[in-house]
C-alpha positions as CSV (number, residue, x, y, z in Angstrom):
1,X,-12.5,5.9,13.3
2,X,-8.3,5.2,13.5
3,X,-6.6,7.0,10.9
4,X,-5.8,4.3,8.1
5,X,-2.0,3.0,8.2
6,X,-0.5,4.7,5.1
7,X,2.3,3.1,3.2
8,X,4.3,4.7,0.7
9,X,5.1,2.3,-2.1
10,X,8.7,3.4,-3.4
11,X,9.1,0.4,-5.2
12,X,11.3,1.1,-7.8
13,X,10.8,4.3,-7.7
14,X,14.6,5.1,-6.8
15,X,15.7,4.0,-10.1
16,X,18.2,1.9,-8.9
17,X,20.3,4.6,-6.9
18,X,20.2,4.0,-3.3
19,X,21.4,7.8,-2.6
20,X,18.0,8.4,-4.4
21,X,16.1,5.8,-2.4
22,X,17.4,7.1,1.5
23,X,16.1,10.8,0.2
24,X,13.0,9.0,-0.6
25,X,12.6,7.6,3.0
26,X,13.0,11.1,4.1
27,X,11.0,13.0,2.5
28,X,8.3,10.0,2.9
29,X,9.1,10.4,6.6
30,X,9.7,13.8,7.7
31,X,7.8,16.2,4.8
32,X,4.8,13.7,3.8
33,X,4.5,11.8,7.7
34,X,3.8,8.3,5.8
35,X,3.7,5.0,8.5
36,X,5.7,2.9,6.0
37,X,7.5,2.8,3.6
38,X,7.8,-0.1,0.8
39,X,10.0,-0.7,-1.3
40,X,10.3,-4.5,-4.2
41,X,12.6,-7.6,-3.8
42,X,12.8,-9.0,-7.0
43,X,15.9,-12.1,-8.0
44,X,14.9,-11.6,-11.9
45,X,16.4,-14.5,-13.3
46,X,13.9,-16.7,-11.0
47,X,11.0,-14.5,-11.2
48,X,11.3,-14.4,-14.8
49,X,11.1,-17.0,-17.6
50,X,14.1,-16.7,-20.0
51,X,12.1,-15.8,-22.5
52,X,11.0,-12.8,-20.4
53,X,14.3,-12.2,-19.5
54,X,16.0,-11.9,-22.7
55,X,12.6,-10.0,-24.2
56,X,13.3,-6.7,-24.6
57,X,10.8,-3.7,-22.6
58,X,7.5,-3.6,-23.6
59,X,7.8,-0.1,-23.5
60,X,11.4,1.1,-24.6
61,X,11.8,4.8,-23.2
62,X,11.5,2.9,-20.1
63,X,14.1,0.4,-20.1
64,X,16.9,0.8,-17.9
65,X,18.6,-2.4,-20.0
66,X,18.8,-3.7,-23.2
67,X,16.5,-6.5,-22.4
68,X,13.3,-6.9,-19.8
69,X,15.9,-9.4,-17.6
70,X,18.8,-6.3,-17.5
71,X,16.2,-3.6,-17.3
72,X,14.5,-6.0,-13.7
73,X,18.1,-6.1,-12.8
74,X,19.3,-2.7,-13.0
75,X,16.4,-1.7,-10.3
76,X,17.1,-4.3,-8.1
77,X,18.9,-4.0,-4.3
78,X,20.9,-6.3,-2.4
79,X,20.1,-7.5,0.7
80,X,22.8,-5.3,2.4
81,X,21.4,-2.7,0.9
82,X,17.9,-3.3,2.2
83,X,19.6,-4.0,5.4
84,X,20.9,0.1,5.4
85,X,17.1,1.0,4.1
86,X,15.5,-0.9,7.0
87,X,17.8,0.8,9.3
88,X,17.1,4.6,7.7
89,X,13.2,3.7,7.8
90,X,13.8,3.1,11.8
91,X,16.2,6.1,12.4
92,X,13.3,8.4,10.4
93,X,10.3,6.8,12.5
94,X,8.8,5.1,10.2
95,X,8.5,0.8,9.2
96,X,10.2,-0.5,6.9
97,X,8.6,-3.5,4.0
98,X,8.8,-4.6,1.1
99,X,7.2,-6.6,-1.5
100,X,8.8,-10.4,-2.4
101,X,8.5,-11.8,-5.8
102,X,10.3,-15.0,-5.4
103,X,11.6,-17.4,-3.3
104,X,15.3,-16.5,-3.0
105,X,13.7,-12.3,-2.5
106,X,11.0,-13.8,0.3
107,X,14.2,-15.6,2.3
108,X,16.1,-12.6,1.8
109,X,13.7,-10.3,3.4
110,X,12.2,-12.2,5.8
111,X,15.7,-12.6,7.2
112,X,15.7,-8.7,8.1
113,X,12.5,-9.4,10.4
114,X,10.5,-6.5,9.3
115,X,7.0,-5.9,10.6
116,X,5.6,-6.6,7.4
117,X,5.6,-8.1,4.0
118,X,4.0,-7.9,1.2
119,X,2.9,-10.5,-1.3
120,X,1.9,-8.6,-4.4
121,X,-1.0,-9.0,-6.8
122,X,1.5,-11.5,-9.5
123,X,2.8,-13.7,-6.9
124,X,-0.6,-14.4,-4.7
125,X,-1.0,-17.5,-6.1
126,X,3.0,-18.9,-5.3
127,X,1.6,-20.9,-2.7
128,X,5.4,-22.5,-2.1
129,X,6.1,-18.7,-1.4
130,X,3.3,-18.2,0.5
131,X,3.9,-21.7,2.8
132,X,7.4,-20.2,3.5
133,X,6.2,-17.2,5.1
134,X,3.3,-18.7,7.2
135,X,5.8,-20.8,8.6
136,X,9.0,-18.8,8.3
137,X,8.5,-15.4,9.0
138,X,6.1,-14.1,12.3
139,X,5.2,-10.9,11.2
140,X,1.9,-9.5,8.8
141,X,1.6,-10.9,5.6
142,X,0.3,-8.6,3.1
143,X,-1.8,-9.9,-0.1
144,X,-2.8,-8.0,-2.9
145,X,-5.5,-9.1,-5.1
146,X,-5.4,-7.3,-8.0
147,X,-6.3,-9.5,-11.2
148,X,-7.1,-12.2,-8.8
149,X,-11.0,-14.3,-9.2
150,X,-13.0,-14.9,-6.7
151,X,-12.3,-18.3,-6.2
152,X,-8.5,-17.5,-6.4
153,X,-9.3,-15.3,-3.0
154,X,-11.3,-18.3,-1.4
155,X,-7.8,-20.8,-1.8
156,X,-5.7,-17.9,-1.0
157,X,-7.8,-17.4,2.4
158,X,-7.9,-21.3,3.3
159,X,-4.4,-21.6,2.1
160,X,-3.4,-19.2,4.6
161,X,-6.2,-20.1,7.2
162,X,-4.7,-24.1,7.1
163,X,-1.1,-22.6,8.1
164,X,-3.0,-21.0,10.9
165,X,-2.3,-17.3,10.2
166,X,-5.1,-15.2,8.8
167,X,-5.0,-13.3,12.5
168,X,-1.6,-12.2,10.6
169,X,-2.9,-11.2,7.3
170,X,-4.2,-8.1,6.0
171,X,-5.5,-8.1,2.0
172,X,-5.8,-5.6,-0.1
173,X,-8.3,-4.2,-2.8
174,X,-6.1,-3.7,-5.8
175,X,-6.9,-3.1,-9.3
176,X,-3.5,-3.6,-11.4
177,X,-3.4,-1.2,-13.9
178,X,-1.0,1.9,-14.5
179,X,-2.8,4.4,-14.0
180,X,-6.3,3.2,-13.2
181,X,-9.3,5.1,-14.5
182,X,-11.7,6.0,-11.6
183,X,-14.5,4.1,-13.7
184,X,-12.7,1.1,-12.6
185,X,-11.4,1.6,-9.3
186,X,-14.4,-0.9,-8.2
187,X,-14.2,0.6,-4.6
188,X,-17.1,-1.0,-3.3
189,X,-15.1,-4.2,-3.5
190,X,-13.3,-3.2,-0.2
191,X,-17.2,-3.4,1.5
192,X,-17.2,-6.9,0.1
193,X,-13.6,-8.0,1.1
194,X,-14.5,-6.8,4.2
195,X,-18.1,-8.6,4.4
196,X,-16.3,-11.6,2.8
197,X,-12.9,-12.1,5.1
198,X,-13.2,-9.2,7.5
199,X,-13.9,-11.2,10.6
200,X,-10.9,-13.8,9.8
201,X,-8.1,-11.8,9.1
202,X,-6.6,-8.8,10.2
203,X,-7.7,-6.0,8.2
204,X,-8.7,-5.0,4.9
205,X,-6.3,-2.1,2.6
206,X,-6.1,-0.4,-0.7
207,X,-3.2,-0.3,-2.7
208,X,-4.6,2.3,-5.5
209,X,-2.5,3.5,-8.6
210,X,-5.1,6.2,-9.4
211,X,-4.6,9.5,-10.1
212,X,-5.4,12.0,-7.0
213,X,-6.5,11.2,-3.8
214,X,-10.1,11.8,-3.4
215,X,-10.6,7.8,-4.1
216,X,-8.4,6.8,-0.9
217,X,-10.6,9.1,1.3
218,X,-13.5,7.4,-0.4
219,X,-11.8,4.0,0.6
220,X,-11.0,5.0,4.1
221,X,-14.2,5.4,4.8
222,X,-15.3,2.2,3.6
223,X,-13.3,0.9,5.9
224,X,-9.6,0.1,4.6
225,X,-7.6,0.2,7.2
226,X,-4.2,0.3,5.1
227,X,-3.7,2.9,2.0
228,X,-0.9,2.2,-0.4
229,X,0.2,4.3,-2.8
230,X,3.1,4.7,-5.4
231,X,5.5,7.0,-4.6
232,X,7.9,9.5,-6.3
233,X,9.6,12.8,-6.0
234,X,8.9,13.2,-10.2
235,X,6.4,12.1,-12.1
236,X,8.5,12.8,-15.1
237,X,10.8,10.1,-14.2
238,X,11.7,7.1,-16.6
239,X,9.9,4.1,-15.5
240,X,6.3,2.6,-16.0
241,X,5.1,3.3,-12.4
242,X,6.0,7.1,-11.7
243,X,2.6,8.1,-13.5
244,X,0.5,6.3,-11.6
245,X,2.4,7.6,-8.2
246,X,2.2,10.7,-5.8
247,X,4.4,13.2,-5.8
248,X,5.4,14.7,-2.1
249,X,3.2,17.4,-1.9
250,X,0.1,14.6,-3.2
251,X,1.1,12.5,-0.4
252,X,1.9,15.2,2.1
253,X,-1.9,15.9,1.6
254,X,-3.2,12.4,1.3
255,X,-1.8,11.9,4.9
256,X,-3.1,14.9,6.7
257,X,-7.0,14.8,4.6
258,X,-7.2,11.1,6.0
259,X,-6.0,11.8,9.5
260,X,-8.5,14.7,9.2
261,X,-11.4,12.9,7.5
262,X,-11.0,9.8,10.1
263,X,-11.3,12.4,13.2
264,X,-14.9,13.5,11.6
265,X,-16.2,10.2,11.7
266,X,-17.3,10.0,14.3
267,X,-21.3,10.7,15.6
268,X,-22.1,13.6,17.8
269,X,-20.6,13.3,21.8
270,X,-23.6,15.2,22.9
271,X,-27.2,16.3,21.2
272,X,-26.0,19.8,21.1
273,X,-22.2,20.1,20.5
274,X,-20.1,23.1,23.3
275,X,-19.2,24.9,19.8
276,X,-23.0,24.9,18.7
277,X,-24.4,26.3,22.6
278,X,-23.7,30.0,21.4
279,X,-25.2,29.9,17.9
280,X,-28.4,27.9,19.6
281,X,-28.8,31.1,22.3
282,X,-28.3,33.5,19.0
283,X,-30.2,31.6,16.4
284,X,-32.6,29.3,17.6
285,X,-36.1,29.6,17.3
286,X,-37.7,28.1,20.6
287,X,-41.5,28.1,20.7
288,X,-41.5,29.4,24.4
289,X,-39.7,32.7,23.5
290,X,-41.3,33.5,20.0
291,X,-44.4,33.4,18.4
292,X,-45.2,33.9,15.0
């Protein structure tokens, strides 16, 4: 089995600082050995209702503004400054994404050409969003489906399959919660996603917000092909995602137990294995050299 693609989901992680944000591509890079990283594209006052924008944070302790709108705001990156991220994600080795919320953010990033973007779990069902990036951008198209129904999936697929581009496409098992408890991480779902789709498009992932990483091994194996995680270099950090993240030395370690675990499954080259040919001259009992 190829080691699953593993993405590191900064997000908005960097709390708005961009120094904070390049040592995050770094440390994703060089210390963790991540394939991508991901950050968000968000243009609030579009994605959000006004009434959403002038609420103020569900959960105060962390706001970054006064209201939900400033709070979106004060996270966000320009698209210079995407532009320098994507060029310190190709310096470090590694892709660069990100996730687009909106119309004005999927224009914005799809201008940068990156390898990838990602449509996440709220914005699956933007089809205007979607129908720009079938037709404007070339690269994958990543979909999460995270509080998505079953027939939601089905017009997602055909949506995308009438634009001619599920060969691009790779969706994701997603459960959208903050953390998720491991009683619902519903993993099984990526057998059925892959059962379902798996011939049509190009892959099947899992973007978890668990705690750990025993649950991506599990996922590996049932055959995501893309792992996406949260990201963050403190879990202490203001913000509603850095609980549900990995730290660097969790990531570090989800990177080298799948790259391990993918390298074991595999089935034997050979009925008896060159490192098991001593042990059998040793230890086995053969019927023509012993009796009982």
């Amino acid at each position: 089995m190829n080691p699953p693609i593993v993405i590191a989901e900064i997000g908005c992680n960097h709390r708005g600082e961009l120094t904070t944000a390049e040592k995050m591509v770094r440390v994703a890079a060089d210390f963790c050995g991540v394939d991508v990283v991901k950050f968000q594209k968000r243009n609030p006052p579009e994605s959000l209702t006004p009434e959403q924008y002038a609420a103020p944070h569900p959960v105060p302790e962390n706001a970054y503004g006064k209201t939900y709108g400033e709070h979106r705001m004060a996270l966000e990156f320009g698209l210079d400054e995407h532009r320098r991220l994507k060029e310190l994600c190709e310096a470090q080795g590694v892709i660069y994404s990100s996730s687009v919320w909106d119309m004005t953010s999927a224009r914005q990033i799809a201008s940068l050409q990156p390898m990838m973007i990602k449509v996440p779990s709220a914005c699956n069902m933007h089809l205007a969003m979607l129908g720009y990036l079938c037709d404007e951008f070339g690269g994958e198209i990543h979909i999460s489906l995270g509080m998505t129904t079953r027939e939601e999936e089905d017009l997602i697929v055909a949506f995308l399959q009438s634009r001619s581009r599920l060969q691009d496409v790779v969706l994701y098992h997603c459960i959208s919660g903050y953390p998720v408890r491991f009683e619902d991480l519903s993993l099984l779902e990526i057998q059925r996603l892959r059962t379902t789709y798996g011939s049509q498009v190009k892959g099947i992932g899992f973007s978890g917000h668990h705690l750990g990483i025993a649950a991506d091994i599990a996922a590996m194996t049932l055959g995501a092909g893309w792992i996406e995680r949260h990201f963050t270099l403190d879990r202490t950090w203001k913000g509603t995602d850095h609980a549900a993240s990995l730290e660097p030395d969790g990531l570090r370690k989800l990177v080298r137990d799948t790259r391990h675990v993918s390298i074991a499954l595999q089935y034997k080259a050979a009925e008896i294995l060159d490192v098991e040919v001593p042990q059998r001259r040793k230890l086995k009992w053969m019927s023509s050299t012993h009796t009982r």
